[in-house]
C-alpha positions as CSV (number, residue, x, y, z in Angstrom):
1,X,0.0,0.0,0.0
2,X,1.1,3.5,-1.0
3,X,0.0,6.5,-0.3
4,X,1.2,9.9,-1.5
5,X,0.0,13.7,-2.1
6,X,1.4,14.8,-5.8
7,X,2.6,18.0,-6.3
8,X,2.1,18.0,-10.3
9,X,4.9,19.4,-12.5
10,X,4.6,23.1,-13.4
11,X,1.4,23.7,-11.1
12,X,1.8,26.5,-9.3
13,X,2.0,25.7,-5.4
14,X,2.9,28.9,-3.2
15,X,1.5,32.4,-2.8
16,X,4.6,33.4,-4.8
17,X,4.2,31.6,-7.9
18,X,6.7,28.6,-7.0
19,X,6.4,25.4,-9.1
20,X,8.3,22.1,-9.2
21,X,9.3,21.3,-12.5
22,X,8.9,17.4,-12.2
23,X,6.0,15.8,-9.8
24,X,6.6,15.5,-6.4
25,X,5.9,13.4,-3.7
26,X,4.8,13.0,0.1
27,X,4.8,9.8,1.4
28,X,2.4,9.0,4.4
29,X,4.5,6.4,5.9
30,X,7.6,8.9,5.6
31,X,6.3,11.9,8.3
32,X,8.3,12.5,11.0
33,X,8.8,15.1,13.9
34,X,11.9,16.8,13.9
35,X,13.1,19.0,17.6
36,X,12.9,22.8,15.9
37,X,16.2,23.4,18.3
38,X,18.2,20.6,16.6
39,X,17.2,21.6,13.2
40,X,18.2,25.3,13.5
41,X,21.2,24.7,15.6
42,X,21.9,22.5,11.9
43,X,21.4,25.3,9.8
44,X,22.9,28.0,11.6
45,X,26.0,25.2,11.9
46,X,25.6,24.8,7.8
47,X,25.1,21.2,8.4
48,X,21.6,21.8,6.6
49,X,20.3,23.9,3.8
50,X,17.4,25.6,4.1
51,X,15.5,27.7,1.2
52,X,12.1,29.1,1.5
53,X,10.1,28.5,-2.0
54,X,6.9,30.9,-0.1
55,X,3.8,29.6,1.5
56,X,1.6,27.1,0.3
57,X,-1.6,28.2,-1.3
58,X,-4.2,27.3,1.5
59,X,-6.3,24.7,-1.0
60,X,-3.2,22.8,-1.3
61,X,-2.2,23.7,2.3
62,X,-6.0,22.0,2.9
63,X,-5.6,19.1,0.3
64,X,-2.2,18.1,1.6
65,X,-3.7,18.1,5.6
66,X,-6.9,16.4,4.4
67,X,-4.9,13.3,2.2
68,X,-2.3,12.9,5.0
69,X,-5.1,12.6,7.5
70,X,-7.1,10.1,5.9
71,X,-4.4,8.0,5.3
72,X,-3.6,4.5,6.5
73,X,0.0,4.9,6.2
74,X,0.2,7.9,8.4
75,X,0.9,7.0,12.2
76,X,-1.5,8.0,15.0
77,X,0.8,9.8,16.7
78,X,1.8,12.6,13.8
79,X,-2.0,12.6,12.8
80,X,-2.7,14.4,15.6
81,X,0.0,17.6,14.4
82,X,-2.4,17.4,11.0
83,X,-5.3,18.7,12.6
């Protein structure tokens, strides 16, 4: 069983026009929680990159909530930051 929310090639995504140019994938099964602390500490080490693209459009904000909630291969536990 799969289960994925597409982000279709050239379809524009963000409040600022952004657009991947091949489709793109979220896996259910692949959500995790990450400690905010850890994750800046990263980037402001440069041990991760981190470029804003702009903010989802809120119908595929709402489309991307709505398919990860519904699906069987998202855990319990990170359903629950979905809502």
């Amino acid at each position: 069983m799969v289960n994925a929310y597409t982000f279709m090639a050239n379809e524009v995504v963000t409040d600022n026009g952004f657009f991947f140019d091949k489709n793109t994938f979220i896996y259910g099964q692949n959500i995790k929680t990450y400690n905010s602390s850890a994750f800046l500490e990263q980037y402001f080490c440069g041990e991760t990159v981190i470029e804003l693209k702009g903010k989802l459009k809120d119908d595929i904000f709402s489309s991307l909530k709505e398919c990860l909630k519904n699906s069987d291969a998202v855990r319990k536990r990170y359903k629950q930051y979905i809502m």
